[in-house]
KERO-22624 format. One line per field, with one value per residue: residue number from 1; residue in one letter; x negated, y, z negated of N, C-alpha, C in turn. Coordinates in nm, 3 decimals. Example, Ala and Ser with C-alpha at 12.3 -4.5 7.8 and 13.67 -1.06 7.14 Angstrom:
rofi	(1,2)
vodo	(A,S)
n_east	(-1.319,-1.285)
n_north	(-0.569,-0.225)
n_up	(-0.780,-0.708)
ca_east	(-1.230,-1.367)
ca_north	(-0.450,-0.106)
ca_up	(-0.780,-0.714)
c_east	(-1.320,-1.290)
c_north	(-0.330,0.003)
c_up	(-0.780,-0.787)
//
This chain:
rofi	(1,2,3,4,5,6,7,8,9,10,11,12,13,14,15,16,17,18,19,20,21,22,23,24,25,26,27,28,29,30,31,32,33,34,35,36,37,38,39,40,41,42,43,44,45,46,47,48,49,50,51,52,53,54,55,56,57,58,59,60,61,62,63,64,65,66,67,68,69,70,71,72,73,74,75,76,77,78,79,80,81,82,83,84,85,86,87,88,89,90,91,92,93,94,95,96,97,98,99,100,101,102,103,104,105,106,107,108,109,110,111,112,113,114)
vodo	(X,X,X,X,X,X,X,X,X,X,X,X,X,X,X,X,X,X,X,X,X,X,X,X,X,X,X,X,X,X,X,X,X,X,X,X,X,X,X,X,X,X,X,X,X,X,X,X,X,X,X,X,X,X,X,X,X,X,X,X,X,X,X,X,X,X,X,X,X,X,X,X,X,X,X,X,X,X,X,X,X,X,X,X,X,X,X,X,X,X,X,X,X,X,X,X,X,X,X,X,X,X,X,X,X,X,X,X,X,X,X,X,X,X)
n_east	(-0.887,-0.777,-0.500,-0.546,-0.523,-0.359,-0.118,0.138,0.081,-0.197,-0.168,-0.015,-0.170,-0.378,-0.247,-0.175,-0.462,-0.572,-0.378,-0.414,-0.610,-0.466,-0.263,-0.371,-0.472,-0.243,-0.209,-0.207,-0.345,-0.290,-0.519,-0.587,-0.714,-0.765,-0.992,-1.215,-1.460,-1.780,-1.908,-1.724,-1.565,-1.774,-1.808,-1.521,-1.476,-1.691,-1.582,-1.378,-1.525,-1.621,-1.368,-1.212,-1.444,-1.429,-1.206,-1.202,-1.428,-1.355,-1.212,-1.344,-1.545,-1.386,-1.327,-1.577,-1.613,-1.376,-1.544,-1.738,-1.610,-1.477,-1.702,-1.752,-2.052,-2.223,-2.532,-2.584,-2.338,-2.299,-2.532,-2.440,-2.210,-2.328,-2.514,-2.304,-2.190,-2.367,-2.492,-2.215,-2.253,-2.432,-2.395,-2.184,-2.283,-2.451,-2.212,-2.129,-2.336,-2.331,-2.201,-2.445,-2.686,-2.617,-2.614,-2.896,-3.045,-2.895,-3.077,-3.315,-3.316,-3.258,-2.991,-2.774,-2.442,-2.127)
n_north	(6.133,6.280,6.217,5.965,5.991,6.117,6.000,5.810,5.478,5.529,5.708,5.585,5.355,5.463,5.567,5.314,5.211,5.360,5.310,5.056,5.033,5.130,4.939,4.733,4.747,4.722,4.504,4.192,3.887,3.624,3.451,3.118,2.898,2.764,2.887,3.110,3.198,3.101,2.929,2.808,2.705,2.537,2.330,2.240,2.136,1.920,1.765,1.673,1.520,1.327,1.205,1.123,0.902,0.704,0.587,0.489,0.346,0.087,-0.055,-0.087,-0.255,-0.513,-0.509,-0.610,-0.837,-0.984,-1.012,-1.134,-1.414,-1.500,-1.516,-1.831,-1.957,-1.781,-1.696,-1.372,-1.274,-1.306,-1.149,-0.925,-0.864,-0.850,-0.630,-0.441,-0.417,-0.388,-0.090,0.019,0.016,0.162,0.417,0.433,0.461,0.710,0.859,0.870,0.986,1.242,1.477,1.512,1.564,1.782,1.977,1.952,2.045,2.293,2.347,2.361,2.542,2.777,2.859,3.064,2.996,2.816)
n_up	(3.021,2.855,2.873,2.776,2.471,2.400,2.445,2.290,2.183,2.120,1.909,1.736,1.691,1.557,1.348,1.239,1.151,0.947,0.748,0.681,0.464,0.284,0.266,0.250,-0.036,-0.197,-0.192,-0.420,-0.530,-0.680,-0.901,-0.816,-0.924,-1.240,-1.412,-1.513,-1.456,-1.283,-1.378,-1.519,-1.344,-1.185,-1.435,-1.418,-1.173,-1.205,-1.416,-1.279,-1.059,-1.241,-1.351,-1.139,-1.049,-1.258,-1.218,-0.998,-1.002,-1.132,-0.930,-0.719,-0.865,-0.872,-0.607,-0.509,-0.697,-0.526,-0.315,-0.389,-0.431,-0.196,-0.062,0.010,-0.051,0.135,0.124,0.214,0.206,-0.088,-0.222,-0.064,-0.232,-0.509,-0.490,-0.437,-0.675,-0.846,-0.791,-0.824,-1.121,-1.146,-1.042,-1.223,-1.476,-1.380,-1.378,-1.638,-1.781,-1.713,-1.774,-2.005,-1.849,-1.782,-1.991,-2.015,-1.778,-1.853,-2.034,-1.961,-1.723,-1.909,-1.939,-2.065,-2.224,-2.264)
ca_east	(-0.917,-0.696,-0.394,-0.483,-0.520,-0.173,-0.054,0.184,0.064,-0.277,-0.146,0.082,-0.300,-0.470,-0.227,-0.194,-0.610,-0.537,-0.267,-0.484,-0.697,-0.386,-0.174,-0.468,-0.538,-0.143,-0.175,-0.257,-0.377,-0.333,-0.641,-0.490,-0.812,-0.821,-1.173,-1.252,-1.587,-1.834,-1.971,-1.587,-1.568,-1.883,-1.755,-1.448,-1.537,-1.767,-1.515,-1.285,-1.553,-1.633,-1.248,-1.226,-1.544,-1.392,-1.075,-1.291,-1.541,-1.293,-1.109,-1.527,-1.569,-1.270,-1.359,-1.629,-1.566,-1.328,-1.639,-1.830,-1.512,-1.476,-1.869,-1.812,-2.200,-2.338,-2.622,-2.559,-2.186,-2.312,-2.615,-2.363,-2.147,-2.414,-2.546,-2.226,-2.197,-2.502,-2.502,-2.132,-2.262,-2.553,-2.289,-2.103,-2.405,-2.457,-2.134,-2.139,-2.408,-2.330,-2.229,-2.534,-2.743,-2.577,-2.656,-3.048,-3.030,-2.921,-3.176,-3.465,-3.333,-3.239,-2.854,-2.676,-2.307,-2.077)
ca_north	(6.098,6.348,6.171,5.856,6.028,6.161,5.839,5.743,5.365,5.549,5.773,5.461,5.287,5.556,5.552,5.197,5.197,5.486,5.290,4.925,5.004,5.131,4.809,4.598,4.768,4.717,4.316,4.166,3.743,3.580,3.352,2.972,2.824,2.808,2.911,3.263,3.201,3.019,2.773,2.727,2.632,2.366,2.226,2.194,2.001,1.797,1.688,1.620,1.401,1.214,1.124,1.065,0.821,0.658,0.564,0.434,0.246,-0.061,-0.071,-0.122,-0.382,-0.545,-0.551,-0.644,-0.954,-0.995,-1.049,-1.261,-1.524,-1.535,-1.558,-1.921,-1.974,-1.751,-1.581,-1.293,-1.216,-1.267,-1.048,-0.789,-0.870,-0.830,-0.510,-0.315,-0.451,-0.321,-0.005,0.092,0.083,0.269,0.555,0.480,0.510,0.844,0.980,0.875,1.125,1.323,1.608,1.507,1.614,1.901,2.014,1.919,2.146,2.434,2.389,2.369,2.667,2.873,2.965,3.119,3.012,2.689)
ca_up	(2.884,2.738,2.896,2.622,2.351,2.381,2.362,2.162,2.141,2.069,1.790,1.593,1.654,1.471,1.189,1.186,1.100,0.834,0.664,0.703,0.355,0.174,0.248,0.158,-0.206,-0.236,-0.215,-0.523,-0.498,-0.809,-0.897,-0.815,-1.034,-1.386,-1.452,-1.543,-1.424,-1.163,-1.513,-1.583,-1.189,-1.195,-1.488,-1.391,-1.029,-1.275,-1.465,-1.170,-0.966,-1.333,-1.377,-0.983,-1.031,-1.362,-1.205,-0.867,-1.036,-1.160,-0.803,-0.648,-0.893,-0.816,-0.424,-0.484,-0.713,-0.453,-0.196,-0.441,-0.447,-0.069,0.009,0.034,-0.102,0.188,0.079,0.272,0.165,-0.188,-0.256,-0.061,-0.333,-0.617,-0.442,-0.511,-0.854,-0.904,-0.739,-0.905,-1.235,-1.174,-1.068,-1.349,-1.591,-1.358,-1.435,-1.793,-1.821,-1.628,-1.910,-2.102,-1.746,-1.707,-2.077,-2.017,-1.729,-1.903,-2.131,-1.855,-1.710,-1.987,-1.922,-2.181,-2.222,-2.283)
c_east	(-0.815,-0.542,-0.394,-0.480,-0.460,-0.075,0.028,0.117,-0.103,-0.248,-0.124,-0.089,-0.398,-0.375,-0.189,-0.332,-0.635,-0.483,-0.331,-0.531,-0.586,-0.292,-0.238,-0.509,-0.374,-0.124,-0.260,-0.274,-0.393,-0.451,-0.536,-0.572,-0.807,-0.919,-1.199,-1.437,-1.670,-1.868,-1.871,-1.603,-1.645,-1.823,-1.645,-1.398,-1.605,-1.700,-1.396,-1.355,-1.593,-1.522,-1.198,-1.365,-1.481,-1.293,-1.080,-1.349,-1.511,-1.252,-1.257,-1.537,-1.506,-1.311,-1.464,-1.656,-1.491,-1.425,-1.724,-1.749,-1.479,-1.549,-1.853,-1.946,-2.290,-2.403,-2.618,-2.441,-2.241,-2.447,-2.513,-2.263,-2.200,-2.449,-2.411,-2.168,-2.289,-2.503,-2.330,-2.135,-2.359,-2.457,-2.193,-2.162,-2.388,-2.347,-2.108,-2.228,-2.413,-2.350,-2.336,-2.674,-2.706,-2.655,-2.870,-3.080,-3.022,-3.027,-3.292,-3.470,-3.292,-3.138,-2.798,-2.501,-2.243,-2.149)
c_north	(6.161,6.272,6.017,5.895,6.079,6.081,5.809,5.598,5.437,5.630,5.678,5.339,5.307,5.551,5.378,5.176,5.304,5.430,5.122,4.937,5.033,5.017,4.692,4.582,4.738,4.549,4.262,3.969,3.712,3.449,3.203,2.901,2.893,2.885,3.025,3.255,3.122,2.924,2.728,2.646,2.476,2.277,2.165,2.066,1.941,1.701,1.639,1.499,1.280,1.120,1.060,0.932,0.677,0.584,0.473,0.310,0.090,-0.109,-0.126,-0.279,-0.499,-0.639,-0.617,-0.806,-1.050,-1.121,-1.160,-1.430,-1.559,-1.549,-1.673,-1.954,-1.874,-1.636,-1.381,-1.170,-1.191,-1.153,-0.897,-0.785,-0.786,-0.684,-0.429,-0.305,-0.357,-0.147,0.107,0.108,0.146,0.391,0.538,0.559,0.665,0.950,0.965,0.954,1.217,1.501,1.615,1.604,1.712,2.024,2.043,2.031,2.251,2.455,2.388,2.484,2.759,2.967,2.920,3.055,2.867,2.577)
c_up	(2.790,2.685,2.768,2.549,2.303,2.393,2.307,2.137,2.062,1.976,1.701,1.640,1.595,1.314,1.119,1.109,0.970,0.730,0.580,0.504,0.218,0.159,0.232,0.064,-0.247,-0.271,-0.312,-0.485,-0.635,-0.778,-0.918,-0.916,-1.205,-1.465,-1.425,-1.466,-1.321,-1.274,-1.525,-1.462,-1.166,-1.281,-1.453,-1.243,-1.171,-1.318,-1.386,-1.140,-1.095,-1.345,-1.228,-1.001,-1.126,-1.312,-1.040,-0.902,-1.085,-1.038,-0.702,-0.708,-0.859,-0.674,-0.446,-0.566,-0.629,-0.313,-0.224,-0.394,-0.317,0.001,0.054,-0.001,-0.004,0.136,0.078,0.201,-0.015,-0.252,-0.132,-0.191,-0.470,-0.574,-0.470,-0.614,-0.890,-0.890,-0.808,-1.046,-1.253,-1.153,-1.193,-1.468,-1.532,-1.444,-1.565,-1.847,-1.790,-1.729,-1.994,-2.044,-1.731,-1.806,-2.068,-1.893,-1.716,-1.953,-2.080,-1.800,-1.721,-1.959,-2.046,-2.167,-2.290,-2.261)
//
């Protein structure tokens, strides 16, 4: 036992574990996100997946006009058609309120801030 602990690989493994907490208070990580805060954070995803939805929601309609005009009359093809008509402006409506929901939220459960 004595023979490892005279070591050299076990000495430079003892001051490697010595040296570990001072070369990890030495590395500084700048913050890559804007947002001073976890509320800046939410909002800021919020307002990402709103302008991500906004910029979606014509390119849906689109396709899916698309699907209406190549149904040929079948039933089928067209109520799939109508169904994501339908269904992309209910997410639009969503994310058009989205900030209004978020607000109503605070105010249900009583956070302080922006």
């Amino acid at each position: 036992m004595r023979d490892k602990i005279d070591s050299p690989l076990f000495k430079i493994g003892i001051l490697v574990l010595t040296l570990v907490p001072v070369i990890t208070q030495a590395i500084t990580i700048a913050n890559p996100l804007k947002a001073k805060s976890f509320e800046e954070l939410i909002d800021t995803l919020i307002s990402f997946v709103i302008t991500i939805g906004i910029l979606v929601a014509p390119i849906v309609i689109l396709y899916a006009g698309f699907l209406f005009l190549t149904s040929g009359g079948e039933p089928e093809k067209v109520k799939t058609a109508k169904n994501l008509i339908l269904y992309c402006l209910i997410g639009l409506g969503i994310l058009m309120l989205g900030k209004g929901l978020i607000s109503v939220i605070k105010d249900i459960l009583q956070v302080k801030g922006p």
